[in-house]
N, C-alpha and C positions, 0 to 999 in steps of 0.2 A: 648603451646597455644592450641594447640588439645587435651590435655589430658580430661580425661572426657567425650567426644562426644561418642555418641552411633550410629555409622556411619553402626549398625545394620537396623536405622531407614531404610534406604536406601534401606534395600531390594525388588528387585522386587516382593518377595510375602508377602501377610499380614502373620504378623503386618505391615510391610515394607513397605513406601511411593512412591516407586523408582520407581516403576510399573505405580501410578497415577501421579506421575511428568514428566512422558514418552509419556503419554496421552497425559496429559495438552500444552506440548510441540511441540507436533503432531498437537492438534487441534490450538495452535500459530503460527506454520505454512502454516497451512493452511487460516486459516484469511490472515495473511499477504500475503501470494502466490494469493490467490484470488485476493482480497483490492488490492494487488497492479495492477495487470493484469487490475482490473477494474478502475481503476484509469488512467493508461495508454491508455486505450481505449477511458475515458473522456479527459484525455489531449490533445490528436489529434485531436479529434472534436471541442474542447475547442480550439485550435491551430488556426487550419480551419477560424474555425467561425470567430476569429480576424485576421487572417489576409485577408482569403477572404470572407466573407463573407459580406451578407449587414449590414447597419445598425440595422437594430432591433437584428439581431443575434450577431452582436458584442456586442450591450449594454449588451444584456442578458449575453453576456460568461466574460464580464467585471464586471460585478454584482456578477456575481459567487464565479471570484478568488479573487475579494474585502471582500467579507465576507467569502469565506474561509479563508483567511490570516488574517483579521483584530479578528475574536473570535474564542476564545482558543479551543482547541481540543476535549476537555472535557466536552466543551458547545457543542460543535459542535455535538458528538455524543450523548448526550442526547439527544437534539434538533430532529435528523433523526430519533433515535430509538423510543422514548417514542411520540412526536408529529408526525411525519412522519407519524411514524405506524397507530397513531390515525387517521391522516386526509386522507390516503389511507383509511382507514376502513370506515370510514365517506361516500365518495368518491363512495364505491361500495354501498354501504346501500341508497343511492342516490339514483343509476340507477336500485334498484330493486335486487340487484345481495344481498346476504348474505357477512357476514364480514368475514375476512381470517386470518390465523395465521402463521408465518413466522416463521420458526424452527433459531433457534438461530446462528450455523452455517451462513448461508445467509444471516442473519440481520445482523451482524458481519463485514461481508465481503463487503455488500453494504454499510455499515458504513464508514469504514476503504477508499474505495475505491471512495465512495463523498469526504471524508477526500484529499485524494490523487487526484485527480483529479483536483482539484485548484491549487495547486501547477507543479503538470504536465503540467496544459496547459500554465504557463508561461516557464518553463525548454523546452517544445517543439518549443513551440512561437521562441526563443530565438534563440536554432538551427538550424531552421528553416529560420530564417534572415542569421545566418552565411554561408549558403549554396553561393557559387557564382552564382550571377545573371545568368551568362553567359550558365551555364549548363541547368537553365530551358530554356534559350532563346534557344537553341540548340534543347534542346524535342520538343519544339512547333516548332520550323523549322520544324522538319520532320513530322509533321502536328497532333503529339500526343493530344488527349483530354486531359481538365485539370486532371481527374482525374488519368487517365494513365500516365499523368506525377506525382502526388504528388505521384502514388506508385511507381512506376519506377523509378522514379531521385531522386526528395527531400528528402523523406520522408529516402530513404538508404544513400543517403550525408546527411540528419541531424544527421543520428542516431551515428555518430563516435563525433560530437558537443554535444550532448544529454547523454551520457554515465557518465559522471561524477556529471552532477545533480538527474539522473534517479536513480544512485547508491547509490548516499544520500539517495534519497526518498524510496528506498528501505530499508535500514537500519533504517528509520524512521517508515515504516511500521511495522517491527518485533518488533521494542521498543513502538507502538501505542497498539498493544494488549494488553498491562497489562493494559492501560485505561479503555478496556472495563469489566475488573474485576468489574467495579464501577458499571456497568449494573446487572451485574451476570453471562457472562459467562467464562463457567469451563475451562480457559484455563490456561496456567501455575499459572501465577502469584496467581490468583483466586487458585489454586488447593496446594499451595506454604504455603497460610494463611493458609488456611485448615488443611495442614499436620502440619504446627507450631505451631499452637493457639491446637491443639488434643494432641500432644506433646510435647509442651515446648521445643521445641528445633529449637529457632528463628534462632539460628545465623547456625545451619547444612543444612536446609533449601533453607534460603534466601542465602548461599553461596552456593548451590545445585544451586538453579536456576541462580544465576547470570551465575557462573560457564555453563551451558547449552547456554544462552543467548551470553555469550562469544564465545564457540563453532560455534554457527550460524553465529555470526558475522566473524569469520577468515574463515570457509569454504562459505563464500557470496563474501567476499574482494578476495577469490582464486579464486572462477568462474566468477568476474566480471573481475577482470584483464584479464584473459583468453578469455574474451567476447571482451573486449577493443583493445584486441591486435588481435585480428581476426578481428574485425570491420573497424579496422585503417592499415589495412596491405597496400601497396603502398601508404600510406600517409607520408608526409615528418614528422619529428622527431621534437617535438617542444621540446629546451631543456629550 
């Protein structure tokens, strides 16, 4: 079934594509490490806001993860990057300020990370409920501010409830990268076309990268577990 392949392609130096697949790969990681952290960090506020927050701030974080869940991913990030960008631009040419240009990198990652962010704030919401009443009741006893109790109690009792959808959402981050090939940036997937469509040699390629994609995915499932069972250590064993 290999016979034929010229797995010369592969080299780290030109002619060899294996150099730029390594890139591309590099800079998928990093979108997704970004994207996801910022996503994370909209979760919890997203979190916040519905469960404590007032009214207008609930509607708002309600709105949010409704059209983030309800249009496709792909709308979604066209949408950020191509109108976003316009109406921030728009935005400062208002207040007299010049228009600005987002290096691709951080468009990416702000993308990915709005992407992630609707889905975070219900995976946190969620946690966040299964926490035992009792424990916040116990912070506030001893006269702690709310917010010293969400970082001190909740938010470390959600996080062992939160692990298992956070980890999805993590793996959904690394496979959201090759979306943004649609945009233009040079990261695997994007970089994947390039070496095939130069070469003719789709199927060396695109089994290069999956092959890679795979790789991320078993050392992600090895340091999530390892997260999970440090996170959950004195917790009772649900079998």
């Amino acid at each position: 079934m290999l016979d034929g392949i010229d797995f010369s392609l592969l080299a780290l130096d030109s002619p060899g594509w294996g150099g730029a697949l390594l890139e591309g790969f590099l800079v998928s990681i990093q979108l997704a490490a970004g994207g996801y952290l910022l996503g994370l960090a909209i979760g919890i506020c997203g979190a916040v806001a519905k469960l404590y927050g007032g009214r207008v701030t609930r509607d708002l974080a309600e709105i949010y993860t409704i059209v983030i869940r309800a249009v496709p991913e792909l709308v979604l990030m066209l949408l950020f990057y191509y109108v976003g960008t316009d109406l921030a631009n728009r935005a400062m040419q208002a207040m007299g300020y010049s228009g600005f240009d987002i290096d691709g990198l951080t468009a990416g990652i702000l993308v990915i990370g709005l992407v992630q962010g609707g889905y975070a704030t219900e995976v946190i919401r969620g946690a966040i409920r299964a926490v035992p009443h009792g424990q916040i009741e116990a912070a506030q006893a001893f006269g702690m501010a709310p917010l010293k109790v969400l970082r001190r109690v909740t938010l470390p009792a959600a996080t062992p409830h939160a692990i298992p959808g956070m980890a999805n959402l993590w793996m959904i981050a690394t496979k959201d990268t090759a979306l943004l090939a649609v945009i233009g940036f040079s990261e695997l997937t994007l970089v994947t076309r390039q070496a095939a469509s130069a070469t003719r040699a789709y199927f060396l390629f695109f089994l290069a990268a999956g092959a890679l994609y795979l790789l991320l995915t078993l050392v992600s499932n090895l340091g999530l577990r390892l997260f999970e069972k440090r996170a959950r250590r004195g917790l009772a064993e649900v079998r």
